[in-house]
PyMOL commands that place a pseudoatom at each C-alpha (Angstrom):
pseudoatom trace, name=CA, resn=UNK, resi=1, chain=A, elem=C, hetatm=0, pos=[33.844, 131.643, 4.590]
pseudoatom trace, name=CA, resn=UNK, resi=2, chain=A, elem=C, hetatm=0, pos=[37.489, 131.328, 4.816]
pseudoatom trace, name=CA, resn=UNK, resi=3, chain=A, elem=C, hetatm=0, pos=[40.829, 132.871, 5.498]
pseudoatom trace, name=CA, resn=UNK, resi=4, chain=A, elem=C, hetatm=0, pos=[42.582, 135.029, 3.513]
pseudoatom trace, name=CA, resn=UNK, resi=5, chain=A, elem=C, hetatm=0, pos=[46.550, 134.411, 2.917]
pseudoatom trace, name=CA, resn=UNK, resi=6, chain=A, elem=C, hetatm=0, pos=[49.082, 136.967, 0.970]
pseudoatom trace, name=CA, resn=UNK, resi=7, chain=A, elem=C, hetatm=0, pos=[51.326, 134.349, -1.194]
pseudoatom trace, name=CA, resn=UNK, resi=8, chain=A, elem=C, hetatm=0, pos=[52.768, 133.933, -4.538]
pseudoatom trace, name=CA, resn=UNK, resi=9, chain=A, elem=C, hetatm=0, pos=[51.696, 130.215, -5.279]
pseudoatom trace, name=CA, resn=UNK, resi=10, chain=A, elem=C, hetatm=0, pos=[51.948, 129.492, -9.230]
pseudoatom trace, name=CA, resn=UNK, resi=11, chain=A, elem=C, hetatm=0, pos=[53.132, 132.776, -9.724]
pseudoatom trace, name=CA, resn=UNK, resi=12, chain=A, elem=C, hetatm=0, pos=[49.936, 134.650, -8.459]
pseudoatom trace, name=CA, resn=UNK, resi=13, chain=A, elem=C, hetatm=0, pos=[50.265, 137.865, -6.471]
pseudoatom trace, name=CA, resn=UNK, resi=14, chain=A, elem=C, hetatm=0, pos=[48.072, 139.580, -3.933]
pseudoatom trace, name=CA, resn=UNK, resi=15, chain=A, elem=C, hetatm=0, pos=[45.320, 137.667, -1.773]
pseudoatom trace, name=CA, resn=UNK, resi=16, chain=A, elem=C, hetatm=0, pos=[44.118, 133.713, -2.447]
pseudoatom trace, name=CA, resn=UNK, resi=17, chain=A, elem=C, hetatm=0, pos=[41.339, 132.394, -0.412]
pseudoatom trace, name=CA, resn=UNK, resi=18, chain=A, elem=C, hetatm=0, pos=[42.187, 129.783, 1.862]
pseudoatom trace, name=CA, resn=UNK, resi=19, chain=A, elem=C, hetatm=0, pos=[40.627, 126.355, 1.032]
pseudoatom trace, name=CA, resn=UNK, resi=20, chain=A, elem=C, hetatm=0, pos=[37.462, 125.735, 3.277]
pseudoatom trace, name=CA, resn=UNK, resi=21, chain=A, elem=C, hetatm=0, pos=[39.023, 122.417, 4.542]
pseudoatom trace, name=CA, resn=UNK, resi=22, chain=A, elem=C, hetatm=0, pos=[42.216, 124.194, 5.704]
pseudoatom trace, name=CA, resn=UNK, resi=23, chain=A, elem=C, hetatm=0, pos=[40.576, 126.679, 7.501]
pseudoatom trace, name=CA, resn=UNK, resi=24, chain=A, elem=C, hetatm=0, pos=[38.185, 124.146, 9.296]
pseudoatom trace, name=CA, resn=UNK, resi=25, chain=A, elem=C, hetatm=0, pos=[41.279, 121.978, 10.307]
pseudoatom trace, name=CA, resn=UNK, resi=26, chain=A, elem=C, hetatm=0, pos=[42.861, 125.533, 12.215]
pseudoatom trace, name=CA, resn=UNK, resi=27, chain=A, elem=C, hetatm=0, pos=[39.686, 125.792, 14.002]
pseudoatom trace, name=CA, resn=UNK, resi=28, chain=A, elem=C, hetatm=0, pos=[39.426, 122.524, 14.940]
pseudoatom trace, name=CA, resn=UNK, resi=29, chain=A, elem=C, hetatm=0, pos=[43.331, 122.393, 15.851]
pseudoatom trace, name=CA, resn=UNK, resi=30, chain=A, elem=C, hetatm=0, pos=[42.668, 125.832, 18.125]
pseudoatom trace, name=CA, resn=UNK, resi=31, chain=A, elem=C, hetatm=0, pos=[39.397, 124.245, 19.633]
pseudoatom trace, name=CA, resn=UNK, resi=32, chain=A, elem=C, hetatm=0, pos=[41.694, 120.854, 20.610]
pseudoatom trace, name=CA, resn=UNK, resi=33, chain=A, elem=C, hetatm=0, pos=[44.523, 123.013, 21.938]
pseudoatom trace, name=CA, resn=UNK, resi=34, chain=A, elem=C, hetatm=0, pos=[42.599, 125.472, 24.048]
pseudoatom trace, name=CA, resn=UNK, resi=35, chain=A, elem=C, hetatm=0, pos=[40.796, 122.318, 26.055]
pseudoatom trace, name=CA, resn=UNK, resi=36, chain=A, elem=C, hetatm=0, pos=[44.753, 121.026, 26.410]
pseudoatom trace, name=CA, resn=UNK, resi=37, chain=A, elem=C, hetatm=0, pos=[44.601, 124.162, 28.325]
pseudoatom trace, name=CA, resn=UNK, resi=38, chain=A, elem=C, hetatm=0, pos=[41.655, 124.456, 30.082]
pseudoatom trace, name=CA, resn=UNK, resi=39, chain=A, elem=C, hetatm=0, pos=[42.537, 120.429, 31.099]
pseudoatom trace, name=CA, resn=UNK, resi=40, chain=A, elem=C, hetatm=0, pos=[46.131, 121.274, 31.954]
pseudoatom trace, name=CA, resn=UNK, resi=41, chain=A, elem=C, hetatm=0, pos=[44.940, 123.615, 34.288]
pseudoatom trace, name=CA, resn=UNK, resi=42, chain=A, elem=C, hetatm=0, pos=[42.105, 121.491, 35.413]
pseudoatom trace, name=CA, resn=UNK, resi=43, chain=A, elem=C, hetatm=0, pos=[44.565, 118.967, 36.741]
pseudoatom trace, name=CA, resn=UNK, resi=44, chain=A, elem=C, hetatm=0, pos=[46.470, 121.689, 38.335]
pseudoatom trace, name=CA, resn=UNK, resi=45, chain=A, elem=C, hetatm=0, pos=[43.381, 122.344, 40.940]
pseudoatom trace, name=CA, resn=UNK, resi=46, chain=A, elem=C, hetatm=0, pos=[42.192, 118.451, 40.963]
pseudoatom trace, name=CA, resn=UNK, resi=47, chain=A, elem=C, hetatm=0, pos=[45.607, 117.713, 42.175]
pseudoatom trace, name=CA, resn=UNK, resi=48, chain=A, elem=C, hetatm=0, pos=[45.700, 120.716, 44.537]
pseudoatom trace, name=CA, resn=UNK, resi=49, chain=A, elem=C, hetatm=0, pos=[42.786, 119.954, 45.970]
pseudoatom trace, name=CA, resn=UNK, resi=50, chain=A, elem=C, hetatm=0, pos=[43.269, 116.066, 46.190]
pseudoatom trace, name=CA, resn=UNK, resi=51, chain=A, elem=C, hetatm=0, pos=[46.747, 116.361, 48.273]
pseudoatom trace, name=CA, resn=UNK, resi=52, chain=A, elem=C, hetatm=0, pos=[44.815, 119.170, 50.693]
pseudoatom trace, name=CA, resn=UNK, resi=53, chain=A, elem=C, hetatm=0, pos=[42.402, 116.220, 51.586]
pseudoatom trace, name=CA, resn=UNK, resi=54, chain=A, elem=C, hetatm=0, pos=[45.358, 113.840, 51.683]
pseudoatom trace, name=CA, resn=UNK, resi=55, chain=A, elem=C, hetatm=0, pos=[47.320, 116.049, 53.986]
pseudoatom trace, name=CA, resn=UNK, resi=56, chain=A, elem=C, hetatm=0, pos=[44.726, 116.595, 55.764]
pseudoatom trace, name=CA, resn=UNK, resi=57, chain=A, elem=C, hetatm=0, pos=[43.965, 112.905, 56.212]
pseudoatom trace, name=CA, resn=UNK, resi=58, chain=A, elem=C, hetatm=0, pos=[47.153, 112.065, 57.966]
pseudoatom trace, name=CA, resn=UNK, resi=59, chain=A, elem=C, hetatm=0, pos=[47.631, 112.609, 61.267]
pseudoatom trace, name=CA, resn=UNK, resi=60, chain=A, elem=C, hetatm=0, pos=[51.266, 113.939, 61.472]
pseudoatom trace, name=CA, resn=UNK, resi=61, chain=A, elem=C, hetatm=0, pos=[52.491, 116.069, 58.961]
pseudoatom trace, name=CA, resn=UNK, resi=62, chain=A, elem=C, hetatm=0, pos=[53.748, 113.995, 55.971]
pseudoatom trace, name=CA, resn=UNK, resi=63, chain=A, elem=C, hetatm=0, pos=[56.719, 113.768, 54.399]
pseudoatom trace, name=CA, resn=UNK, resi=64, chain=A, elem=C, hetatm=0, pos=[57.871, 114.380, 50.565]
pseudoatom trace, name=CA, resn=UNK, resi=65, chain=A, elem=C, hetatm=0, pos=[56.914, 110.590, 49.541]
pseudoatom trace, name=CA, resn=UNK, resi=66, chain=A, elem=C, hetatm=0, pos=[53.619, 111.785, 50.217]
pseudoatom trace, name=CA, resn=UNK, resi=67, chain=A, elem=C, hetatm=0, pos=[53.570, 114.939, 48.452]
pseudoatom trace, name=CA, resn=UNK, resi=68, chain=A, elem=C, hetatm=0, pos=[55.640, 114.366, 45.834]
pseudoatom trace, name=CA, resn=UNK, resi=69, chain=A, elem=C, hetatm=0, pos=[53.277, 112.828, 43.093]
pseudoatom trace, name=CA, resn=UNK, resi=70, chain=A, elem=C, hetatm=0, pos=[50.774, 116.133, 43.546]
pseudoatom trace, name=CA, resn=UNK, resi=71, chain=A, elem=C, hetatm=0, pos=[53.928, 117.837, 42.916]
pseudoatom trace, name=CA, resn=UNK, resi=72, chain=A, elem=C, hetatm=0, pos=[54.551, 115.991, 40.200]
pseudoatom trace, name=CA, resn=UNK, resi=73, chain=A, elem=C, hetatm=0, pos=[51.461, 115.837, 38.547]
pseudoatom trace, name=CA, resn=UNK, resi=74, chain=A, elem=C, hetatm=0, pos=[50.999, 119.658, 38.969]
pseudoatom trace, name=CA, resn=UNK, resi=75, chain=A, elem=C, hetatm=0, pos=[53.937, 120.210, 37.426]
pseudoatom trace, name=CA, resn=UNK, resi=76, chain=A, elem=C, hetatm=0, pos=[52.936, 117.909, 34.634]
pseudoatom trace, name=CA, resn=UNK, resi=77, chain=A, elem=C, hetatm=0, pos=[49.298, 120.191, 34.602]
pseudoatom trace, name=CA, resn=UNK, resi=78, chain=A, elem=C, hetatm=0, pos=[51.376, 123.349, 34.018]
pseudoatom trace, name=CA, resn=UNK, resi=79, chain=A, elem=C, hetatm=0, pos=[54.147, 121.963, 31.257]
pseudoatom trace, name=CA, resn=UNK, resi=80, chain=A, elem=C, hetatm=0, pos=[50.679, 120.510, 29.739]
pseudoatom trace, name=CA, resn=UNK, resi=81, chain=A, elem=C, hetatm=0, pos=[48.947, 124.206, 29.812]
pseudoatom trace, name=CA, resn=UNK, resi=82, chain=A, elem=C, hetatm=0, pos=[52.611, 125.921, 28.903]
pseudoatom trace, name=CA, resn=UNK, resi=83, chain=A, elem=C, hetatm=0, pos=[52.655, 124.050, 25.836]
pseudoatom trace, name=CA, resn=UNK, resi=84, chain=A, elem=C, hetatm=0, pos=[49.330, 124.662, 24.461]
pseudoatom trace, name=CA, resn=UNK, resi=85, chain=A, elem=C, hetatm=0, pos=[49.644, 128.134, 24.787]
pseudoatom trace, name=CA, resn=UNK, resi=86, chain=A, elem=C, hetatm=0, pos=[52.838, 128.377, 22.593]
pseudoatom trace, name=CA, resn=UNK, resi=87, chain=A, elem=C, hetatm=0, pos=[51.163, 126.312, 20.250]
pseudoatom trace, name=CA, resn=UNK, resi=88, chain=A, elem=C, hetatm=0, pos=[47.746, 128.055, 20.085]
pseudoatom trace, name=CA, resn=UNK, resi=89, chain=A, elem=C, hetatm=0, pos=[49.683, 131.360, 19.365]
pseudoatom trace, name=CA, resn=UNK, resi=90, chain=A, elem=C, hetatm=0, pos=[51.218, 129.271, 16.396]
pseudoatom trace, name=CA, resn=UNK, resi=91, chain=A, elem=C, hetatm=0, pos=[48.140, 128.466, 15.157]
pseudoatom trace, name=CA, resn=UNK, resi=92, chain=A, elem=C, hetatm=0, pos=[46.291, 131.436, 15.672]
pseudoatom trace, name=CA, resn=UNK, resi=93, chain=A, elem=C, hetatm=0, pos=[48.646, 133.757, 14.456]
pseudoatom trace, name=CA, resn=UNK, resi=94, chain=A, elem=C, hetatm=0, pos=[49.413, 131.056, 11.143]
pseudoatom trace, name=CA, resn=UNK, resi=95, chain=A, elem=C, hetatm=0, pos=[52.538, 129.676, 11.977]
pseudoatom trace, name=CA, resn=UNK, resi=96, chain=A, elem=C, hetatm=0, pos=[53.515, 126.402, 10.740]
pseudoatom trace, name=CA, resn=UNK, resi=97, chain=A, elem=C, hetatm=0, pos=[54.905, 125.228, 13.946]
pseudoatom trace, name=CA, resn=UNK, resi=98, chain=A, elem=C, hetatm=0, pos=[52.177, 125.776, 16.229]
pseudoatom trace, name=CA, resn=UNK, resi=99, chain=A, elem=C, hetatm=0, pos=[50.904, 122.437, 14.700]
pseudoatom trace, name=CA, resn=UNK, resi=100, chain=A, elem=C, hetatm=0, pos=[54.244, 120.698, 15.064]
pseudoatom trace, name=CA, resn=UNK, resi=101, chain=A, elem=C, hetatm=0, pos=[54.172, 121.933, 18.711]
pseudoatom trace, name=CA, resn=UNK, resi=102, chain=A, elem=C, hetatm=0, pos=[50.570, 120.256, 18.894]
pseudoatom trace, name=CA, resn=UNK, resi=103, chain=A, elem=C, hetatm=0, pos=[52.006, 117.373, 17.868]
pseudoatom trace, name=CA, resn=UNK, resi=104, chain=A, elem=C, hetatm=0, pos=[55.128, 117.193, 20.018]
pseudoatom trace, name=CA, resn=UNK, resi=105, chain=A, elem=C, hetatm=0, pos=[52.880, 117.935, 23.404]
pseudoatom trace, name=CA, resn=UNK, resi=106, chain=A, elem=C, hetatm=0, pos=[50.522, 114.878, 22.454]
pseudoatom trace, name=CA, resn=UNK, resi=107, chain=A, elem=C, hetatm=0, pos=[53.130, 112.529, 22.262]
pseudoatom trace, name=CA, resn=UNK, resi=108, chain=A, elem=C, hetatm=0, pos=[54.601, 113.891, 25.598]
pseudoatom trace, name=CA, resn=UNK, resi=109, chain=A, elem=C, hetatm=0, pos=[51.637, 113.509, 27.304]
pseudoatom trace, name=CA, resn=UNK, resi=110, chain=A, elem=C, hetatm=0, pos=[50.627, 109.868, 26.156]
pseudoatom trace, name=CA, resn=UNK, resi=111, chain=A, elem=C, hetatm=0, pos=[52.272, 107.336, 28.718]
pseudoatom trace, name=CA, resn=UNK, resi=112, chain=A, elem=C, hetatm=0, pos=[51.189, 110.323, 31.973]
pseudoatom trace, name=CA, resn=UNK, resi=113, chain=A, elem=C, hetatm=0, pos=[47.276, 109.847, 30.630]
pseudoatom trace, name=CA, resn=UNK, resi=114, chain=A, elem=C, hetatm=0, pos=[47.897, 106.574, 30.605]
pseudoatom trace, name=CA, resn=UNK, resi=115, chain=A, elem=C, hetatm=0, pos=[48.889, 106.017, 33.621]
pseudoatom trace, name=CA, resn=UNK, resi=116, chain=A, elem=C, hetatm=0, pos=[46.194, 108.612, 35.087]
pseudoatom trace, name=CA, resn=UNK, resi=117, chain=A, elem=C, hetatm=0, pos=[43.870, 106.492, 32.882]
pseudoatom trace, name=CA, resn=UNK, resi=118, chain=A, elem=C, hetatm=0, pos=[44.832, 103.131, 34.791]
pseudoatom trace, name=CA, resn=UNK, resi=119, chain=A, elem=C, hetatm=0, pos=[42.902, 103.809, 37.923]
pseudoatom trace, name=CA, resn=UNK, resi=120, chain=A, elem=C, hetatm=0, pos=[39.760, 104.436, 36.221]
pseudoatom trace, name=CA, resn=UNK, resi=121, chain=A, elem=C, hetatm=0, pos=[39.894, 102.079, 33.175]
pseudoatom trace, name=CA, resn=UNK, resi=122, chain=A, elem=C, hetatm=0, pos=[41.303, 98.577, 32.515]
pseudoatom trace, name=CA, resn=UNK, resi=123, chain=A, elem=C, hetatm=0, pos=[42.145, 99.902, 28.722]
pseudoatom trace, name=CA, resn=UNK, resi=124, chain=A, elem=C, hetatm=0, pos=[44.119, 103.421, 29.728]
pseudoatom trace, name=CA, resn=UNK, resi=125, chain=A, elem=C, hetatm=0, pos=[46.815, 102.345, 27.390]
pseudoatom trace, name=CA, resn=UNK, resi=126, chain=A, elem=C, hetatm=0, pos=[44.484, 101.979, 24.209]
pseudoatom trace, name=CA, resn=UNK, resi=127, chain=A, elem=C, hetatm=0, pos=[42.366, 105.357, 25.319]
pseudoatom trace, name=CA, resn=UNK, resi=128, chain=A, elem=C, hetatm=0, pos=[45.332, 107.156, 26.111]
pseudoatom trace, name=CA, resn=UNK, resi=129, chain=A, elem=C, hetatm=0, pos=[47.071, 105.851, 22.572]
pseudoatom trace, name=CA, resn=UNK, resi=130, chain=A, elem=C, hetatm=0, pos=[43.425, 106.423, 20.420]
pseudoatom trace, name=CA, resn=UNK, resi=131, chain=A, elem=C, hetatm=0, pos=[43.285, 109.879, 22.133]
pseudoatom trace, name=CA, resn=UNK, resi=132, chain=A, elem=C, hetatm=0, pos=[47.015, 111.065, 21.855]
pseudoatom trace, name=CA, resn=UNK, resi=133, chain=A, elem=C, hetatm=0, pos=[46.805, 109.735, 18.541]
pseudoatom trace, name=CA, resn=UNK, resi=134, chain=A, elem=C, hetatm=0, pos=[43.784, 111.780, 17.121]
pseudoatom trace, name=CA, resn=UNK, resi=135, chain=A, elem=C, hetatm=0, pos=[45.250, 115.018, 18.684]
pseudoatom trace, name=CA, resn=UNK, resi=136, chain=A, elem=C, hetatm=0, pos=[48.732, 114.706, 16.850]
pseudoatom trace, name=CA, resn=UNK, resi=137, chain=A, elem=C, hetatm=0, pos=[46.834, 113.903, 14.026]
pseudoatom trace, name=CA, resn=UNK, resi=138, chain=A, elem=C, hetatm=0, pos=[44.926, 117.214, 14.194]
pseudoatom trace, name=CA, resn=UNK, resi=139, chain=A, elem=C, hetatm=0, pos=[48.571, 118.495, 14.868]
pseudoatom trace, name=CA, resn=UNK, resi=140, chain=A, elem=C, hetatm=0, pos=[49.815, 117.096, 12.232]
pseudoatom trace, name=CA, resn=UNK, resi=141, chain=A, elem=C, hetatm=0, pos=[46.617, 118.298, 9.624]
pseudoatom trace, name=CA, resn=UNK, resi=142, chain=A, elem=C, hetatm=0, pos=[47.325, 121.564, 11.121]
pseudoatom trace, name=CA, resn=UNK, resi=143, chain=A, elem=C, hetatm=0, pos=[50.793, 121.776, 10.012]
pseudoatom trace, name=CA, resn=UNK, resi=144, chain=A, elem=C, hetatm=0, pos=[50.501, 120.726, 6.693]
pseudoatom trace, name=CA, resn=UNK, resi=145, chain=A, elem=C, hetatm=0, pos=[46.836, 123.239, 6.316]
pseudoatom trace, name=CA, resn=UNK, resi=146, chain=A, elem=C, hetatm=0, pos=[48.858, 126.227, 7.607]
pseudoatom trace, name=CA, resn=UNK, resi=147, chain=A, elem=C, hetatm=0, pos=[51.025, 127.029, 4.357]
pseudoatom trace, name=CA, resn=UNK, resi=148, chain=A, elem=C, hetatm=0, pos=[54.690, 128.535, 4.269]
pseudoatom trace, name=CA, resn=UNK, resi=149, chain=A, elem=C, hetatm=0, pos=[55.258, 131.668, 6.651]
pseudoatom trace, name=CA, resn=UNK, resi=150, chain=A, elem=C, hetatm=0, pos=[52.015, 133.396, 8.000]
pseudoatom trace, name=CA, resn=UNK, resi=151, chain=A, elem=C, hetatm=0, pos=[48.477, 133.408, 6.968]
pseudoatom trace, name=CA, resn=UNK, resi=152, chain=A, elem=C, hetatm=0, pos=[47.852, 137.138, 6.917]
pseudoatom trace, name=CA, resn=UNK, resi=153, chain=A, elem=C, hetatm=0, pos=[44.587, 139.478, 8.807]
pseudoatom trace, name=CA, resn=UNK, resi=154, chain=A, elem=C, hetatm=0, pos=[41.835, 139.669, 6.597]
pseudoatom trace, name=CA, resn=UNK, resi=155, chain=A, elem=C, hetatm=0, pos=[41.780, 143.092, 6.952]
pseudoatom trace, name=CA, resn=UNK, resi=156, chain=A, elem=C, hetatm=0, pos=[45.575, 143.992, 6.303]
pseudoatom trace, name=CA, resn=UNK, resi=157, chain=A, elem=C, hetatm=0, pos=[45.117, 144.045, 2.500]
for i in range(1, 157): cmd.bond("trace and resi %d" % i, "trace and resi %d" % (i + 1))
show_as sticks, trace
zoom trace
């Protein structure tokens, strides 16, 4: 039912059983940050894709005005995906700062999905803040749920 931690909180030794709520927020905070990657990625291929049919659309070869905002947004795609990885290994291995990590890519990415959000949506800035908001809030849940140093294997007693 929940996750086992070695600690010495009010002066008990051995195992304690993680609370049911804190274990439920790590999920949810490792569900959260592995679609940040599986999105992150996703807008590395939509943008791939999307300046193939641009460059393909022109008829001489264009220049880096053109090309630079794929770039761009690519780049943005992988820093996205980077990120989440370093902070689901925080979380899954029990590290404190895999949440704060979670919390530190949400606020990066806020004013980008906004301004993805703005050709699709007359409200991208109150999506994008709701959104970014709720995620560094998990980020933030996670951090304090994840105790001091490392929540150990359950089966390295």
């Amino acid at each position: 039912m929940g996750e086992w931690e070695r600690g010495e909180d009010a002066g008990r030794r051995g195992l304690m059983r993680r609370e049911p709520v804190a274990v439920a927020i790590l999920y949810v905070a490792r569900v959260v940050t592995v679609l940040m990657i599986i999105g992150g990625l996703g807008l590395v291929v939509w943008m791939h894709l999307w300046s193939q049919e641009v460059i393909a659309a022109y008829p001489a070869k264009p220049d880096n005005d053109v090309t630079r905002g794929f770039f761009i947004g690519m780049a943005g795609g992988l820093g996205i995906a980077g990120l989440s990885v370093v902070a689901l290994m925080g979380l899954t291995h029990g590290r404190r700062w895999g949440g704060l990590v979670d919390v530190f890519q949400w606020a990066v990415i806020w004013l980008p999905f906004a301004f993805g959000l703005r050709q699709f949506s007359s409200d991208a800035f109150a999506i994008s803040t709701a959104v970014s908001l709720t995620g560094a809030l998990v980020g933030g849940l996670a951090f304090v749920a994840t105790r001091r140093g490392r929540i150990a294997e359950a089966g390295s007693a």
